[in-house]
C-alpha positions, 0 to 999 in steps of 0.5 A: 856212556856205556864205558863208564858204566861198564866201569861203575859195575865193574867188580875188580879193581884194575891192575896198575902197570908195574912202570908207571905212565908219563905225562904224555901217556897220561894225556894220550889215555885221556884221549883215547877213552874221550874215542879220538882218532890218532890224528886228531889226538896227533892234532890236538897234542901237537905231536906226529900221527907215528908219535901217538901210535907210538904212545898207544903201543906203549900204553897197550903194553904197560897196562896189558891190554891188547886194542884201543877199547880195552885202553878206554876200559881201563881208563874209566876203571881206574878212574883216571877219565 
């Protein structure tokens, strides 16, 4: 609750990544604003716990963000959760 409404007050339109997310990075985001854990991301999607560290390095990196709270924060922002 406090990350969507810290995105319906936020006032700047959020940067969309140069290289666009895959699918997977799509649902791994999703994840990580609902506040899963690797594993249970890992568990859910049916990947290794190194393949969800994987895609969150990866995210963190395309969109510019430096922790899992500022992933979630961009997830509600740019509307994709």
């Amino acid at each position: 609750r406090l990350l969507a409404t810290f995105a319906d007050q936020a006032p700047a339109v959020p940067v969309q990544p140069i290289d666009p997310l895959t699918e997977r990075e799509e649902q791994v985001l999703a994840l990580v604003a609902r506040g899963r854990t690797n594993a249970e991301i890992a568990a859910e999607l049916f990947i290794g716990l190194s393949t969800v560290k994987s895609h969150i390095a990866s995210l963190m990196a395309k969109l510019g963000v430096r922790n899992r709270v500022e992933i979630a924060m961009w997830a509600y922002q740019s509307k994709r959760v």
